[in-house]
ZAKE-933688 format. One record per residue: residue number from 1; x negated, y, z negated of N, C-alpha, C in turn. Coordinates in steps of 0.1 Angstrom, whole numbers, plus 2048, in hexadecimal, padded with zeros to 3 digits. Atoms other than C-alpha are relative to their C-alpha. Layout:
<recs>
REC/NUM/X/Y/Z/X/Y/Z/X/Y/Z
...
</recs>
This chain:
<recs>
REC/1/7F8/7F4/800/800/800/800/7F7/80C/800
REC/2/803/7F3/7FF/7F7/823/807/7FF/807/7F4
REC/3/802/7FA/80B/7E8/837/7EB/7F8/80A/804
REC/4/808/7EF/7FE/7DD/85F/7EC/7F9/803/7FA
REC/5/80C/800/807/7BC/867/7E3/804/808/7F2
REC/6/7FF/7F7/80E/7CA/882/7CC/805/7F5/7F2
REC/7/7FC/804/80A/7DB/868/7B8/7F6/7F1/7FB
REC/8/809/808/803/7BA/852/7B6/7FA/7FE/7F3
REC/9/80B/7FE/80F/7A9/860/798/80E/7F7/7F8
REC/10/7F7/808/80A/7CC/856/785/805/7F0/800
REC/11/7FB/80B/7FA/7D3/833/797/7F7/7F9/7F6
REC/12/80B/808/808/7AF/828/788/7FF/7FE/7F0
REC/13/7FE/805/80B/7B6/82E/767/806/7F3/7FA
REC/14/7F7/80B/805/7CE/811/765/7F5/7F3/80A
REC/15/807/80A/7FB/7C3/7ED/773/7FF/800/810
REC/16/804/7F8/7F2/7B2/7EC/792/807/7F2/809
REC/17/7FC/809/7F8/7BF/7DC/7B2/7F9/7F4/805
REC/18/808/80B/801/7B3/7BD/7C1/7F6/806/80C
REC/19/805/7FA/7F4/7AA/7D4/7E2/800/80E/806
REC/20/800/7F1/7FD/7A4/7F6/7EC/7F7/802/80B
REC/21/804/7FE/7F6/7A1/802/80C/7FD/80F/802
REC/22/805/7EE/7FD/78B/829/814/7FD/7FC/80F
REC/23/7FC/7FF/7F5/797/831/836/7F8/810/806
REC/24/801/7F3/7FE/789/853/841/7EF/807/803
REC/25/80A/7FD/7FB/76C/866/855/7F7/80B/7FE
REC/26/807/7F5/80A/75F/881/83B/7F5/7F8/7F8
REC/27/809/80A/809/743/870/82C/7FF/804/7F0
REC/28/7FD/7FC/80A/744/888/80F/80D/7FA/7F5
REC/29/7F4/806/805/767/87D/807/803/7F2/7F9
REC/30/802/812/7FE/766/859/80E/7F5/7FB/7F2
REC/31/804/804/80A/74A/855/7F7/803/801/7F1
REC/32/7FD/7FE/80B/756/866/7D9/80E/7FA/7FD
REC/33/7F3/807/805/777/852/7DC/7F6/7EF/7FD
REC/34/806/80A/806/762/833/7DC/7F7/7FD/7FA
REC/35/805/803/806/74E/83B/7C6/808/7FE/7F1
REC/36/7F0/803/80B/76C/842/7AB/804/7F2/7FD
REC/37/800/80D/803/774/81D/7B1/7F4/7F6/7FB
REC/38/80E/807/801/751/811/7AB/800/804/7F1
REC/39/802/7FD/80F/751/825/789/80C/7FB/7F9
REC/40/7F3/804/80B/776/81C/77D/7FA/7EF/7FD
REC/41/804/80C/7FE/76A/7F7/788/7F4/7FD/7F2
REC/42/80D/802/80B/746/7F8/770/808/803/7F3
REC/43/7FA/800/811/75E/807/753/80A/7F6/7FB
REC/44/7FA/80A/804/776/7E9/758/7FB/7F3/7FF
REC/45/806/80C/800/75E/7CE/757/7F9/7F9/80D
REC/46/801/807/7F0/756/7C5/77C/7EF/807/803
REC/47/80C/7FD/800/72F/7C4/777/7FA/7FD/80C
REC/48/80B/80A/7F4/721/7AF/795/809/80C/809
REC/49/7FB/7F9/7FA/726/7C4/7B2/7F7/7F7/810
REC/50/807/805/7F7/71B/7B4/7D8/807/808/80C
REC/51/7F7/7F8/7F4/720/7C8/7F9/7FB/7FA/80C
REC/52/800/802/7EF/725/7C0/81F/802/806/806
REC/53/802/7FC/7F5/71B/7CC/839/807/7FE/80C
REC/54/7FC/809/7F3/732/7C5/859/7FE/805/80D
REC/55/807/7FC/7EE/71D/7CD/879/807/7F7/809
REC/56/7FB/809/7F9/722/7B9/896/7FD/7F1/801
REC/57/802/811/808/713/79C/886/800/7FB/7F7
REC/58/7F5/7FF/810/724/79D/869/805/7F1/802
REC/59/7F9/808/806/72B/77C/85A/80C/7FD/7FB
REC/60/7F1/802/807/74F/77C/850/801/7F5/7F7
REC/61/7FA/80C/808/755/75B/844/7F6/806/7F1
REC/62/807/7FC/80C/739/76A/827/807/808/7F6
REC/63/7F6/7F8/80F/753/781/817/80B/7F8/7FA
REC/64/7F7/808/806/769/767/815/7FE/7F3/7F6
REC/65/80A/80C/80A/751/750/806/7FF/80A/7F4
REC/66/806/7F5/80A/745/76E/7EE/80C/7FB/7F6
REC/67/7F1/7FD/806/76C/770/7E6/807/7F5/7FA
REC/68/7FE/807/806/770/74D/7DF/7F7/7FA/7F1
REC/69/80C/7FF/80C/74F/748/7C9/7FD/7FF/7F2
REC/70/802/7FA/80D/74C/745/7A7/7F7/80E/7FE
REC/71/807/7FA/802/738/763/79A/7F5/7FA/7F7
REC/72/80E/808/80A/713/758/789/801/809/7F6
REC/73/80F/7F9/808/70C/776/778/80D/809/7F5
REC/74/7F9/7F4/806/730/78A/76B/810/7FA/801
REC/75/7ED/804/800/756/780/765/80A/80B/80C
REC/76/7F6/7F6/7FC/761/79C/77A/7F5/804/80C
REC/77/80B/7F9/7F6/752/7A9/79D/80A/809/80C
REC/78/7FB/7F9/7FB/755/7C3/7B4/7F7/7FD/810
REC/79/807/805/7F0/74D/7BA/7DC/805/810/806
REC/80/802/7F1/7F7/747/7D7/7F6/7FF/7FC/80E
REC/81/800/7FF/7F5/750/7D4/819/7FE/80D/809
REC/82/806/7F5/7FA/73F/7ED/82E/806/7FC/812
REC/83/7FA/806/7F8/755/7F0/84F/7FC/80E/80C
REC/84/806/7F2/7F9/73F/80C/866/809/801/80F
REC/85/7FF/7FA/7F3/74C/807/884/812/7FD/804
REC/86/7F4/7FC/7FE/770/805/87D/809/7F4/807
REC/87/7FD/80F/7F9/775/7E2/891/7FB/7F7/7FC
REC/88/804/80C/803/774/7C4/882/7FF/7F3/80A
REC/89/7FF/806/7F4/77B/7B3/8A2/807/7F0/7F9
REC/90/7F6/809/803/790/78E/8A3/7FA/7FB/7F2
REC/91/807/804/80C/777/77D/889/804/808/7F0
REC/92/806/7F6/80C/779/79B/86F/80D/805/7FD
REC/93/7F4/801/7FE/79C/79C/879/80A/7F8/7F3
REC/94/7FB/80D/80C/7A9/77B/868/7F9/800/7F4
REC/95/805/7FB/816/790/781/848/807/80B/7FB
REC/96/7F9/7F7/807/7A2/79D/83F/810/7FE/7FF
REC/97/7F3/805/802/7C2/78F/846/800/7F5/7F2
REC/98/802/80A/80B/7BA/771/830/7FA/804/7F2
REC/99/803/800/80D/7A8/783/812/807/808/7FC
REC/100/7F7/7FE/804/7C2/799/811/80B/7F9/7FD
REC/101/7F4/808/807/7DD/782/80D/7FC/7F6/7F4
REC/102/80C/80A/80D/7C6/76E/7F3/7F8/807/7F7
REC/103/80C/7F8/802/7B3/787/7E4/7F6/7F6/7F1
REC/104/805/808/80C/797/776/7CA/802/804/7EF
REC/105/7FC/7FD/80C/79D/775/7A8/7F9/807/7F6
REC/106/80B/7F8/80A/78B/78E/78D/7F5/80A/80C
REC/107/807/7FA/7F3/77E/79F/7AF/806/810/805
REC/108/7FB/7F7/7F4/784/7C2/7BF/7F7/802/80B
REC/109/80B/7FD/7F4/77A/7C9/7E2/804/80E/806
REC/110/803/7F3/800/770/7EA/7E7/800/800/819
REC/111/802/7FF/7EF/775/7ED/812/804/80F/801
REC/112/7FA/7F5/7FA/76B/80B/824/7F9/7FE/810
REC/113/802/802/7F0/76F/812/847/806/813/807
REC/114/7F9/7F0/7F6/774/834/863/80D/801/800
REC/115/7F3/800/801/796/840/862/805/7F9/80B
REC/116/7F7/80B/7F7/7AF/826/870/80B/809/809
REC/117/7F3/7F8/7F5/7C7/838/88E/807/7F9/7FD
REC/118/7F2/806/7F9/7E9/82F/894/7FE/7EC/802
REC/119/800/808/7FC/7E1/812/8A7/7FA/7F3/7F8
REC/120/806/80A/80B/7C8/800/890/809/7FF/7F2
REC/121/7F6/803/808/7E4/804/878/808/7F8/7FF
REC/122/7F5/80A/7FE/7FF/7F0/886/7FA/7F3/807
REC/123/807/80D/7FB/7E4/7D1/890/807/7FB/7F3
REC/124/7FD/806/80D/7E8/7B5/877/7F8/802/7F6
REC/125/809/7FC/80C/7CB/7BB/866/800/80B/7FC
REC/126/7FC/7F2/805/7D1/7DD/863/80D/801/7F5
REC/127/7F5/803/80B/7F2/7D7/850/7FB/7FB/7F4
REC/128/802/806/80A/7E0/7C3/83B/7F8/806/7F5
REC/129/80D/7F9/807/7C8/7DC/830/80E/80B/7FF
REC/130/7FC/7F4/800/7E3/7FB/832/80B/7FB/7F2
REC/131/7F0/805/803/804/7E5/826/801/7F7/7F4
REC/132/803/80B/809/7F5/7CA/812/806/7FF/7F0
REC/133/7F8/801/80F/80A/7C1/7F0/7F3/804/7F5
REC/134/80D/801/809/7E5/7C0/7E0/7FB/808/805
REC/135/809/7FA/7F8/7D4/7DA/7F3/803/810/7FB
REC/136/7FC/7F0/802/7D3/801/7EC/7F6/807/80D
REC/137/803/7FB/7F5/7CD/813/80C/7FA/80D/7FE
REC/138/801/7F0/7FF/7BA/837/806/7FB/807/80C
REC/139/804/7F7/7F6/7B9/84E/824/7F9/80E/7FC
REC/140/807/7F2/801/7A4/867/824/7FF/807/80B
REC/141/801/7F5/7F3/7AB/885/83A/7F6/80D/7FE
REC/142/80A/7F4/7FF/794/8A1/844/804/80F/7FB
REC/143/800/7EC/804/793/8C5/831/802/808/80E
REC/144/804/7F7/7F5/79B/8D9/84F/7FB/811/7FE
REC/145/80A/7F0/801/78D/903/854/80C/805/7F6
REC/146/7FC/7F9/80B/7AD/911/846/800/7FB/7EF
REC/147/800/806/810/7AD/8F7/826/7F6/802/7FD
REC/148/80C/808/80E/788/8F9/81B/7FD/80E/7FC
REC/149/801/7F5/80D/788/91D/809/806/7FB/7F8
REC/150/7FD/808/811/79F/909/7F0/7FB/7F6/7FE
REC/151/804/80D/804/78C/8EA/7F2/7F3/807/7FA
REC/152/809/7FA/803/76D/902/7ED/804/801/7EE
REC/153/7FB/7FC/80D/77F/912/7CF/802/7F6/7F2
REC/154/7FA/80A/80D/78B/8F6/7BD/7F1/7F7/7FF
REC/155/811/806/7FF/763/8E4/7C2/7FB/809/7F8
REC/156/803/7F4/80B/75A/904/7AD/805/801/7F7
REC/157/7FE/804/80D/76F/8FF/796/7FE/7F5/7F7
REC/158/800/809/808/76A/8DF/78E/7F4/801/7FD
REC/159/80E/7FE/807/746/8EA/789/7FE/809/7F7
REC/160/7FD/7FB/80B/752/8FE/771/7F7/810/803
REC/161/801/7F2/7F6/74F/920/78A/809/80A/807
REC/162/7F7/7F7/7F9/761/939/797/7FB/80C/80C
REC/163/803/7F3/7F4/75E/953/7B8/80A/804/805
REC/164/7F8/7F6/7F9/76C/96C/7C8/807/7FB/80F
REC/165/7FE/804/7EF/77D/966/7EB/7F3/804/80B
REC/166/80B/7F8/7F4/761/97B/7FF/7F2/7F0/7FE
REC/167/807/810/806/749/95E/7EC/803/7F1/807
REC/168/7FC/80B/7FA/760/940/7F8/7FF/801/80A
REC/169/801/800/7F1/763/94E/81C/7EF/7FC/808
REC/170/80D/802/7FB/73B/94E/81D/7FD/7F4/7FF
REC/171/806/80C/7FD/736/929/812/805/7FA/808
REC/172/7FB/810/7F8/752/91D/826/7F4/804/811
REC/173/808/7FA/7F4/73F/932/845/7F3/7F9/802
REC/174/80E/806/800/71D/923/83A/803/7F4/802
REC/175/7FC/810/801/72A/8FE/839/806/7FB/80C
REC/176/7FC/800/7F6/73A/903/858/80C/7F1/7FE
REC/177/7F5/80A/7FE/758/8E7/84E/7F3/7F1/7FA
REC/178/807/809/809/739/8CF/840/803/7FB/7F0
REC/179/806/801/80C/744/8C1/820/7F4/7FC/7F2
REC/180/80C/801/805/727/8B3/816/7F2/80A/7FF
REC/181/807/7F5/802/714/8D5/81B/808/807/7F5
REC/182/7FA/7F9/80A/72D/8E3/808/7FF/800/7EF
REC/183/808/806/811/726/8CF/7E9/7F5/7FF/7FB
REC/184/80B/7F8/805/703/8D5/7EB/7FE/80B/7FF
REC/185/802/7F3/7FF/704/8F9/7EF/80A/800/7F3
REC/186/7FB/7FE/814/71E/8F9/7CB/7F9/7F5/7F4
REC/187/807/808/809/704/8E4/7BC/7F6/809/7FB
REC/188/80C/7F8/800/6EA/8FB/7C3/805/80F/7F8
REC/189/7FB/7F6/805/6FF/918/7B7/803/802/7F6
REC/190/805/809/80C/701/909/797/7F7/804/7F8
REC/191/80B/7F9/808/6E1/913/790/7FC/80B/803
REC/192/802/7F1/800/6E4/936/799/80C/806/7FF
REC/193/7F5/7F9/801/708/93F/793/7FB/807/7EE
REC/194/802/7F7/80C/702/958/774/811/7FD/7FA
REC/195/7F6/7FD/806/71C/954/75A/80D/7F5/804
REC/196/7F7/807/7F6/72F/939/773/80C/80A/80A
REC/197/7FD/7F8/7F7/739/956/78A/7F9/7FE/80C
REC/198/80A/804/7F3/731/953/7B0/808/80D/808
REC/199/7FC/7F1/7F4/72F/974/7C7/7FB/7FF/80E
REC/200/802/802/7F2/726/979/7E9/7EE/801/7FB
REC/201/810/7FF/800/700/982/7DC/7FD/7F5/7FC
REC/202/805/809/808/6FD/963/7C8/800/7F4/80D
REC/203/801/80A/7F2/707/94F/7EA/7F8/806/808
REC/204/80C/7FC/7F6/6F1/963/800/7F2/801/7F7
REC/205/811/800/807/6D3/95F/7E5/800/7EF/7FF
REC/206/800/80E/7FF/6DB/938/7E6/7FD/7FB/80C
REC/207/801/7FC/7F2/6DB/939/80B/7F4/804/803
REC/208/808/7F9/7FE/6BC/94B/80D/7F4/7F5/7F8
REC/209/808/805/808/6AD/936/7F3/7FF/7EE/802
REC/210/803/813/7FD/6B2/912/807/7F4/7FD/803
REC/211/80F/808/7FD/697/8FB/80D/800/805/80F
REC/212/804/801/7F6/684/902/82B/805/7F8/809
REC/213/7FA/806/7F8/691/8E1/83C/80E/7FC/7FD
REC/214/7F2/804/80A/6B7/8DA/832/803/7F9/812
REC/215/7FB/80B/7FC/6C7/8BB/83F/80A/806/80D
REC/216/7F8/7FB/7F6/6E0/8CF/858/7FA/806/80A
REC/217/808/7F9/7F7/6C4/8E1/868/7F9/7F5/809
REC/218/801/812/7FC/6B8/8BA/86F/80A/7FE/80C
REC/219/7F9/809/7F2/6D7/8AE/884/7FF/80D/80C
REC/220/7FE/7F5/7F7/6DA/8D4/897/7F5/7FE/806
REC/221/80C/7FF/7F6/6B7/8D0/8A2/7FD/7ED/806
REC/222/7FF/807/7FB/6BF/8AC/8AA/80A/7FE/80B
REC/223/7F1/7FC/7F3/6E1/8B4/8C0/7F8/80A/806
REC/224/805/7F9/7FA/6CC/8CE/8CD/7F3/7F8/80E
REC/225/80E/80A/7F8/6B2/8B3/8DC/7F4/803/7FE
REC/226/808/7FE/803/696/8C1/8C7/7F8/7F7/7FD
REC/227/808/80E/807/684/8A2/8C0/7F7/803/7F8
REC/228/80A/7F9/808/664/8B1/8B4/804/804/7F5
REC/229/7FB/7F8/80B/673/8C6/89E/807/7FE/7F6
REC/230/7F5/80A/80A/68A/8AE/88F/7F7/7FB/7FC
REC/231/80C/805/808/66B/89C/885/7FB/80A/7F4
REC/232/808/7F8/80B/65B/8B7/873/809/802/7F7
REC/233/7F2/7FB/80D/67F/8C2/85F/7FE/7F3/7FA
REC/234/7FB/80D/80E/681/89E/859/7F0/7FD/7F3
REC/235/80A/803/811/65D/89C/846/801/80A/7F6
REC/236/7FF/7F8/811/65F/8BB/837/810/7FB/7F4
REC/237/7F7/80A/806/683/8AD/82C/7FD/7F4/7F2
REC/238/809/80B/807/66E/890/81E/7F9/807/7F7
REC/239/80A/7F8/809/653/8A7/80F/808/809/7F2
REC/240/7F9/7F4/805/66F/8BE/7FE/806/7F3/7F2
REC/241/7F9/80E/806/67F/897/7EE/80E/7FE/800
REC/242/7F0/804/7FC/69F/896/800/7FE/7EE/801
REC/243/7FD/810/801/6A7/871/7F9/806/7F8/80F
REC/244/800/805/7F5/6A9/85D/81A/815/7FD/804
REC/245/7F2/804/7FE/6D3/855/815/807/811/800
REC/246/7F5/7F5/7FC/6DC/87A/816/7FD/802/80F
REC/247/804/800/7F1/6CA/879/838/80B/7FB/80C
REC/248/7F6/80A/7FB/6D7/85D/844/810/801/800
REC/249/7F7/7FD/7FF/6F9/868/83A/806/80B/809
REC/250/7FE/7FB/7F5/6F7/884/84F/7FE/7FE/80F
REC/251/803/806/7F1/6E9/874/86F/80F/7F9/802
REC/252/7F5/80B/7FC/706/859/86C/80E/809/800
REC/253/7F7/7F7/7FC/71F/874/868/803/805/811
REC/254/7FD/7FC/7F1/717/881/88D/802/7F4/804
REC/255/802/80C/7F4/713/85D/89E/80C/801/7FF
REC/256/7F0/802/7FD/736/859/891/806/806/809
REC/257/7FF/7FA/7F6/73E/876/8A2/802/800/80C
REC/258/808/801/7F2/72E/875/8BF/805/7F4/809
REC/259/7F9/80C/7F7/736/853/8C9/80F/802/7FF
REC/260/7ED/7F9/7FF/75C/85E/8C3/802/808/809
REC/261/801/7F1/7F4/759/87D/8D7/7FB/7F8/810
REC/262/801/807/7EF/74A/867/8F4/804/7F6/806
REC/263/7F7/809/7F9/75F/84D/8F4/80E/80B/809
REC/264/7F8/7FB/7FD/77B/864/8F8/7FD/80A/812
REC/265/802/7FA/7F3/767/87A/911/7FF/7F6/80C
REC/266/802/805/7F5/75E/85E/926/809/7F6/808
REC/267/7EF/800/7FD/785/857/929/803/808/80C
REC/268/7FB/7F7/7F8/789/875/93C/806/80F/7F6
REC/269/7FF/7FB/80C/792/888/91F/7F8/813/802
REC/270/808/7F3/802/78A/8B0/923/7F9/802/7F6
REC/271/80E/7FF/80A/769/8B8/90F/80C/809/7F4
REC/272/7FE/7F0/805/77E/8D9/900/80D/7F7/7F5
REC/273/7F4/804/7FE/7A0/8C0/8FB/7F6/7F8/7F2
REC/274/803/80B/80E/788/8A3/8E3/7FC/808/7F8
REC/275/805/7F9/80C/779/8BE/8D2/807/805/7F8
REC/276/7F5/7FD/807/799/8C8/8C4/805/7F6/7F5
REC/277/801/80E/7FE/7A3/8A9/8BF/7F7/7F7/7F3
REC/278/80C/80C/808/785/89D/8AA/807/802/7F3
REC/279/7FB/7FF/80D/789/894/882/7F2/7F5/801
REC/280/801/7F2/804/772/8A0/875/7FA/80A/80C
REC/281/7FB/7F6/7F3/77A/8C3/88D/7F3/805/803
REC/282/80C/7F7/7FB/75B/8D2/89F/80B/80D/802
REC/283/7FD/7EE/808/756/8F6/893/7FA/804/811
REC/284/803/7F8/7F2/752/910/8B4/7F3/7FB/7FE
REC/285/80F/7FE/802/72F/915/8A8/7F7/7F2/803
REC/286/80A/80C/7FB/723/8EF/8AD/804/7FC/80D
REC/287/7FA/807/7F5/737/8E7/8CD/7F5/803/80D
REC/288/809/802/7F8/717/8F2/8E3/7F8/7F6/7FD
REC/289/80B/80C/802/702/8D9/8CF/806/7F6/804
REC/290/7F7/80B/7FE/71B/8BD/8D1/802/7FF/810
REC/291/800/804/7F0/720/8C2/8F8/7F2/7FF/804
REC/292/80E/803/7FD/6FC/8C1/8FC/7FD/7F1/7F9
REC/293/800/80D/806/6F8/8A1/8E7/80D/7F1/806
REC/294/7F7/80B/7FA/718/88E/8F9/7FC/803/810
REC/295/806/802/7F5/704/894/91B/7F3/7F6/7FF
REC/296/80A/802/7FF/6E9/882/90C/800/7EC/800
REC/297/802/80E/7FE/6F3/85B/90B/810/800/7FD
REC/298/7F3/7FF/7FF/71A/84A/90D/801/7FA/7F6
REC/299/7F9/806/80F/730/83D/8F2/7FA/7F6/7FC
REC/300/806/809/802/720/81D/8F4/7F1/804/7F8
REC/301/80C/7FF/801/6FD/828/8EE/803/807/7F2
REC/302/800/7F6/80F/70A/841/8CD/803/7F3/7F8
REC/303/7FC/80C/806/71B/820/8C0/7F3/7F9/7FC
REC/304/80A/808/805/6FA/810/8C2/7F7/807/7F6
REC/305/80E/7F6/80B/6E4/82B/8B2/809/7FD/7F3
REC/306/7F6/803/80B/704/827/894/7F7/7F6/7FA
REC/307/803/80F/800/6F7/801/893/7F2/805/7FC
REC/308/809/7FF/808/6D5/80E/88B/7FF/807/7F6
REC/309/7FC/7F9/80E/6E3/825/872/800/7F2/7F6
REC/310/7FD/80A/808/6EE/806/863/7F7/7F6/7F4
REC/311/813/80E/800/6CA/7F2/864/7FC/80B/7F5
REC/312/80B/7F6/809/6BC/813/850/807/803/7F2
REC/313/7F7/803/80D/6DC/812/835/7FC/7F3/7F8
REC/314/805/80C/805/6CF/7EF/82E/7EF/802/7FD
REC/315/808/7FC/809/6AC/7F6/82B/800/80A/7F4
REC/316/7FF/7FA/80D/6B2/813/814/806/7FB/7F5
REC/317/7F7/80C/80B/6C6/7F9/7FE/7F4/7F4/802
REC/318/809/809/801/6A6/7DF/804/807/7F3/807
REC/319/7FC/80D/7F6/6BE/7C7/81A/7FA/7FF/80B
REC/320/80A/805/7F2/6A3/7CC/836/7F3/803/800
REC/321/808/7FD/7FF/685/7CF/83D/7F9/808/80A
REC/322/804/7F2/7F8/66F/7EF/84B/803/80C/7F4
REC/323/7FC/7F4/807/66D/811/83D/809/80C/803
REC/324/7F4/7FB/7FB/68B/825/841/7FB/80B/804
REC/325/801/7F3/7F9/678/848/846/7FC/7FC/80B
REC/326/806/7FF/7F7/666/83A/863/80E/7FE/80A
REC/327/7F4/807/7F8/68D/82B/872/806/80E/802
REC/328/7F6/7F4/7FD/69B/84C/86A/7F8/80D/80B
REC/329/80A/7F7/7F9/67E/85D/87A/807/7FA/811
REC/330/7F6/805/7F5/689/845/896/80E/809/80A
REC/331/7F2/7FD/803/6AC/84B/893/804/80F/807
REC/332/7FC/7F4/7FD/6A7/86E/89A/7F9/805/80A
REC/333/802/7FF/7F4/692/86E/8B9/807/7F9/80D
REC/334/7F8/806/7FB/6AA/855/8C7/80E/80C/801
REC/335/7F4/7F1/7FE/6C7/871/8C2/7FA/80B/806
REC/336/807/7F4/7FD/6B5/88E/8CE/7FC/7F8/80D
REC/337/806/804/7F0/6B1/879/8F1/7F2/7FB/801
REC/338/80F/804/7FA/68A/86E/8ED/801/7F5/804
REC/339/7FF/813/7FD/687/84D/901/7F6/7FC/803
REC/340/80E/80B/807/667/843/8F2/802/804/7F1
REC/341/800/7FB/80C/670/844/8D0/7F4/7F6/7F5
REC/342/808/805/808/65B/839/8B4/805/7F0/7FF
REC/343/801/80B/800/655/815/8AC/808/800/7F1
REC/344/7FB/808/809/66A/803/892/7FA/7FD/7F1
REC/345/806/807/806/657/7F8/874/807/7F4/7F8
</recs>
């Protein structure tokens, strides 16, 4: 059944479901809903935690083994299906059919995946994830330009802050519809809001006072096809101790994107028509990068760069082997068009 994120925080207080599904293509969002379940879960007992991955060689019958399993280590466990590309295809299909109608006992399974359309709604397995007697469906929709001065606002307050409107209009300006800029930039402000007051000077001295390489400056000079340059942001990045998963969270943010945007475009689809269209919406101000970046390889090929996102989410968790800065270094000469990109390790 369908549950709204706002009424999440209160759902978890009480006993937790056997299944919970995060549907939605804000990464900011998405995470802080599943992370909520991850923390109600640790305060109800559900110590052992194991997660999956479902690429295109995704094991299925393994979640359903997981699901049947005794646990070794904890009376209570919490499984994680990781569902990036939004298609489980026939195989991934019938597991989901089947551990939903079965779900394991003393178990919740934490599933997240891209927001489901229409159409992946009314499949069967989609039902089973949306409709399911045992299932709690959370969609997560995108802040759009007129809602994020109050999503700004209320992010400030709960940081126990306040500003002026002239203040809100500047961060939402600076974030450009990014929430995850957004919530760094009231993190950072934090430690310069005087008194927990925020003015237009205290955002233009925050502003003024970012790191040299900030993570957004990274993908624009990678949609731009700066390759070079994206290397240097990314070591100084590295040098500065931006942690390799905020990176990576932004890279995988565009692929999604991008491979969306060019499936659609290479439909037939007017450039002006998907860009409307998109969720999450391209702001004016990026829509030259982004048409520069969807001339640079087809839907197919962004899908696959996704797929190495994937490989470098698993190293940074130690399920692979290689060093993730050198994949991400990769990662980002491969976007930016270089076709000699660095070697693998």
């Amino acid at each position: 059944m369908k549950l709204a994120p706002a009424q999440l925080g209160k759902h978890l207080q009480g006993s937790l479901a056997p299944v919970y599904v995060i549907s939605g293509d804000d990464p900011l969002l998405c995470q802080e809903a599943a992370d909520a379940i991850r923390i109600a879960a640790r305060q109800q007992g559900y110590d052992e935690r194991q997660v999956f991955s479902a690429d295109a060689n995704f094991d299925w019958g393994s979640l359903l083994l997981a699901g049947a399993s005794m646990s070794l280590f904890a009376q209570k466990r919490l499984l994680e299906l990781r569902l990036p590309s939004g298609k489980p295809g026939d195989k991934g299909a019938a597991a989901l059919i089947e551990y939903c109608s079965r779900p394991a006992e003393d178990t919740v399974l934490l599933i997240s995946l891209p927001k489901l359309d229409g159409s992946a709604q009314k499949t069967k397995w989609g039902k089973a994830l949306v409709e399911g007697a045992q299932t709690q469906f959370v969609q997560i929709w995108p802040v759009d330009a007129n809602q994020l001065p109050q999503w700004i606002r209320q992010r400030l307050s709960q940081a126990g802050m306040s500003a002026n409107q002239d203040a809100v209009e500047l961060i939402a300006a600076r974030v450009e519809g990014n929430l995850l800029a957004a919530a760094q930039e009231i993190e950072k402000l934090k430690l310069m809001a005087e008194g927990g007051q925020v003015t237009v000077e205290t955002v233009q001295a925050a502003v003024a006072d970012s790191a040299r390489f900030d993570v957004f400056g990274l993908v624009d000079a990678i949609l731009n096809g700066e390759a070079a340059h994206a290397l240097r942001m990314l070591e100084g990045l590295k040098g500065e101790g931006v942690e390799p998963p905020v990176i990576l969270w932004a890279l995988s943010r565009e692929l999604r994107l991008l491979a969306n945007l060019a499936q659609q475009f290479g439909q037939g689809i007017p450039l002006d028509k998907v860009f409307s269209q998109a969720r999450p919406p391209v702001w004016d101000k990026r829509k030259p990068l982004m048409s520069k970046a969807l001339q640079r390889y087809s839907a197919q090929r962004w899908s696959q760069l996704l797929l190495d996102a994937q490989r470098i989410d698993a190293q940074i968790k130690g399920q692979a082997s290689g060093s993730a800065w050198s994949s991400l270094s990769r990662l980002s000469l491969l976007m930016a068009g270089q076709r000699l990109p660095l070697p693998a390790e």
